[in-house]
C-alpha positions as CSV (number, residue, x, y, z in Angstrom):
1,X,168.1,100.7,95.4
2,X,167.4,104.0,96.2
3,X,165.1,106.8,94.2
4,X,166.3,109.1,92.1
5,X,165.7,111.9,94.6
6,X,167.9,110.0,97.1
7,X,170.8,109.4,94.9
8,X,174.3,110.9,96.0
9,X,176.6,110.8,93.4
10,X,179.8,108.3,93.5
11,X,177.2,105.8,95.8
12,X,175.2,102.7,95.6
13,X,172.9,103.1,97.9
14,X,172.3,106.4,99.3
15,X,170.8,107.6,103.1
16,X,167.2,108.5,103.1
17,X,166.8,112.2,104.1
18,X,164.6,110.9,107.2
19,X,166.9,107.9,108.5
20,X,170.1,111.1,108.4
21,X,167.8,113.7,110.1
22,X,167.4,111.0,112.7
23,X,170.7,109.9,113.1
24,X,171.7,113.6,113.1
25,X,169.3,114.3,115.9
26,X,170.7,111.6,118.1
27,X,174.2,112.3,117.9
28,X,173.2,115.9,118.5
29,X,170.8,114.5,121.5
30,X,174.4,112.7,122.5
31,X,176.6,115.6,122.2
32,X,173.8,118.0,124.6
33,X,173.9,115.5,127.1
34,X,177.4,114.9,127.4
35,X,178.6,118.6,127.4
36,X,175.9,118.8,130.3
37,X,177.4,116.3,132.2
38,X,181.1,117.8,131.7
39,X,179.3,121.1,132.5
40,X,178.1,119.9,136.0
41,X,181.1,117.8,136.7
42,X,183.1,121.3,136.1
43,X,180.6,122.9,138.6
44,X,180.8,119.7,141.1
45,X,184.6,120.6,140.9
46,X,184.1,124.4,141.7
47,X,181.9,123.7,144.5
48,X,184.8,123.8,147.2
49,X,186.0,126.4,146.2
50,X,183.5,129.0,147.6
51,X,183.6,127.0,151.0
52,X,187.1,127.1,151.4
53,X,187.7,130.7,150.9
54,X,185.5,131.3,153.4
55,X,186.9,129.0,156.2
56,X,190.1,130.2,155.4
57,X,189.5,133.6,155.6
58,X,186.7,133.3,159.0
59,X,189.9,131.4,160.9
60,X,192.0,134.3,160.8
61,X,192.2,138.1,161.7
62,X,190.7,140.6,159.7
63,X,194.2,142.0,158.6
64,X,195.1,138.2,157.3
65,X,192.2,137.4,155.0
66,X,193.9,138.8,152.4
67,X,197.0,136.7,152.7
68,X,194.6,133.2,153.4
69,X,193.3,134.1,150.1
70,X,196.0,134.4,148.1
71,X,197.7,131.2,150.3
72,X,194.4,128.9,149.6
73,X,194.6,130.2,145.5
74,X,198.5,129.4,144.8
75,X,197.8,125.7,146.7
76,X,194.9,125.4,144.6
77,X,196.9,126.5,141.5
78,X,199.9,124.6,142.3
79,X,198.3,121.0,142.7
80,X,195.0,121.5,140.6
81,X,197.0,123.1,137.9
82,X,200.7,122.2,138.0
83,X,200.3,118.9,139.9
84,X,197.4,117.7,138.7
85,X,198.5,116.9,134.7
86,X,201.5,116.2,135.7
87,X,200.6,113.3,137.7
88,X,198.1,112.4,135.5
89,X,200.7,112.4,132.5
90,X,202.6,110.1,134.8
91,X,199.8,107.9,135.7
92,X,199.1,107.4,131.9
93,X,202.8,106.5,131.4
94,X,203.1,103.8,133.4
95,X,199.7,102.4,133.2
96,X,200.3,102.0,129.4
97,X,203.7,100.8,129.9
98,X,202.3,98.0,132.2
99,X,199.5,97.3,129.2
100,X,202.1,97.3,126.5
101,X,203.1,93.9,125.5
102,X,205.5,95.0,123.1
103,X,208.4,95.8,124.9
104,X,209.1,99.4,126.9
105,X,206.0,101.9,126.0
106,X,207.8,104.9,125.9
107,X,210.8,104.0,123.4
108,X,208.2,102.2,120.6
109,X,205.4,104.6,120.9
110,X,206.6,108.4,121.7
111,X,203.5,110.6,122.2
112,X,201.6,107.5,123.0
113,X,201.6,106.8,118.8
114,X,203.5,104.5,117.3
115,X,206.6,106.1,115.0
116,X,205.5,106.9,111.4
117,X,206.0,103.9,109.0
118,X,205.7,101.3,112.1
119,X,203.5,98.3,111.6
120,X,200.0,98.2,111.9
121,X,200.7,95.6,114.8
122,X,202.4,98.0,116.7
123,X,200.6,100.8,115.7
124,X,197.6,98.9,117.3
125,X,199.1,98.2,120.3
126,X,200.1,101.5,120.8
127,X,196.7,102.7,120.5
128,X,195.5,100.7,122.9
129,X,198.0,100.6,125.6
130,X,197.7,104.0,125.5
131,X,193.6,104.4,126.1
132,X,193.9,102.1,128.8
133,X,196.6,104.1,130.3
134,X,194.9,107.3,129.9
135,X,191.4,105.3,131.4
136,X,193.7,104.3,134.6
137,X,194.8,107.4,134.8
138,X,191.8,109.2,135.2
139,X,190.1,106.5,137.7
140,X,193.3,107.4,139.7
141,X,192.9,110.4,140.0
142,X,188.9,110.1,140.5
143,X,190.3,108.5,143.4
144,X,192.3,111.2,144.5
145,X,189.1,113.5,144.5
146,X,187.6,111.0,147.0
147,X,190.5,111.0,149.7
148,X,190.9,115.1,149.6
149,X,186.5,114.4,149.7
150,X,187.4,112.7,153.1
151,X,189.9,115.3,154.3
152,X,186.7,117.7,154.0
153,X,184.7,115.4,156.3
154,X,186.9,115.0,158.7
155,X,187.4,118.8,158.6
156,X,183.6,119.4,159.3
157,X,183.4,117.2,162.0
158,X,185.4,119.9,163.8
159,X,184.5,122.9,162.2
160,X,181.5,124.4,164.7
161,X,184.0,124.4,167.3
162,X,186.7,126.1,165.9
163,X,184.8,128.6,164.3
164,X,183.5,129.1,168.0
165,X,186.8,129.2,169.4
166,X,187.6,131.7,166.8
167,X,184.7,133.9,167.5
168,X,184.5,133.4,171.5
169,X,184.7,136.9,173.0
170,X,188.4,137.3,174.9
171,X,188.5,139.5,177.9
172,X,191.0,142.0,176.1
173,X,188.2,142.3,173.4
174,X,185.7,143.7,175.8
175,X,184.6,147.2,175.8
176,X,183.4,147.7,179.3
């Protein structure tokens, strides 16, 4: 039984002040770490950016780097930000129709919930088919970010030339 100084009302047994200031410290510890890691996954993610900017201004004439930009930005926008969920939302779908065991996915459990009032048995079903939907999803698409990865390899290999090819003095260009 607790002390009187421990007591919180409407309890048996309350929390000792030090075993809650450690447990509140941990999940805080937990929380730091993981908005780090989203933090430097987000940056990991930006990193190409920068580079391909560059490239895609340095391959073309001075009076087109304007228009590479603004070409390289919509792609980017169109895939990373209308593409992206999209296909992700798809992913999900049909991932957590394959986990579903319960008939078709999306008729019983619209929004990836079962309906109000449904049974707990579905409910729970529901539930899970759609975490392990959502979890295929984004290992999908983790995927995905190592094949475009690859594309950028297989750029590089090439890229010293063509920036020299890009740059290589042309007999018009020189001022005798």
């Amino acid at each position: 039984m607790a002390t009187a100084n421990h007591d919180v009302i409407g309890t048996e047994e309350a929390i000792a002040p030090e075993e809650f200031t450690r447990g509140y410290r941990a999940w805080m510890l937990f929380i730091l770490l993981l908005m780090n890691a989203l933090n430097l996954a987000d940056r990991q993610g930006l990193a190409a950016v920068a580079p391909t900017l560059t490239i895609a201004q340095n391959m073309v004439d001075a009076s087109m780097r304007a228009s590479s930009s603004f070409t390289v930005a919509v792609v980017f926008g169109l895939i990373g930000i209308g593409l992206g969920p999209t296909l992700l939302g798809i992913i999900s779908d049909l991932a957590a129709n394959r986990y579903f065991g319960a008939g078709n996915f999306l008729v019983q459990c619209p929004g990836g919930a079962a309906r109000p009032g449904a049974e707990v048995a579905l409910s729970s079903a529901c539930s899970t088919a759609s975490a392990h939907g959502v979890q295929f999803a984004m290992a999908a698409v983790a995927g995905l970010l190592l094949w475009g990865s690859l594309h950028y390899l297989l750029a590089a290999r090439t890229l010293r030339a063509d920036l020299d090819a890009r740059y290589r003095a042309r007999p018009a260009d020189v001022v005798a």
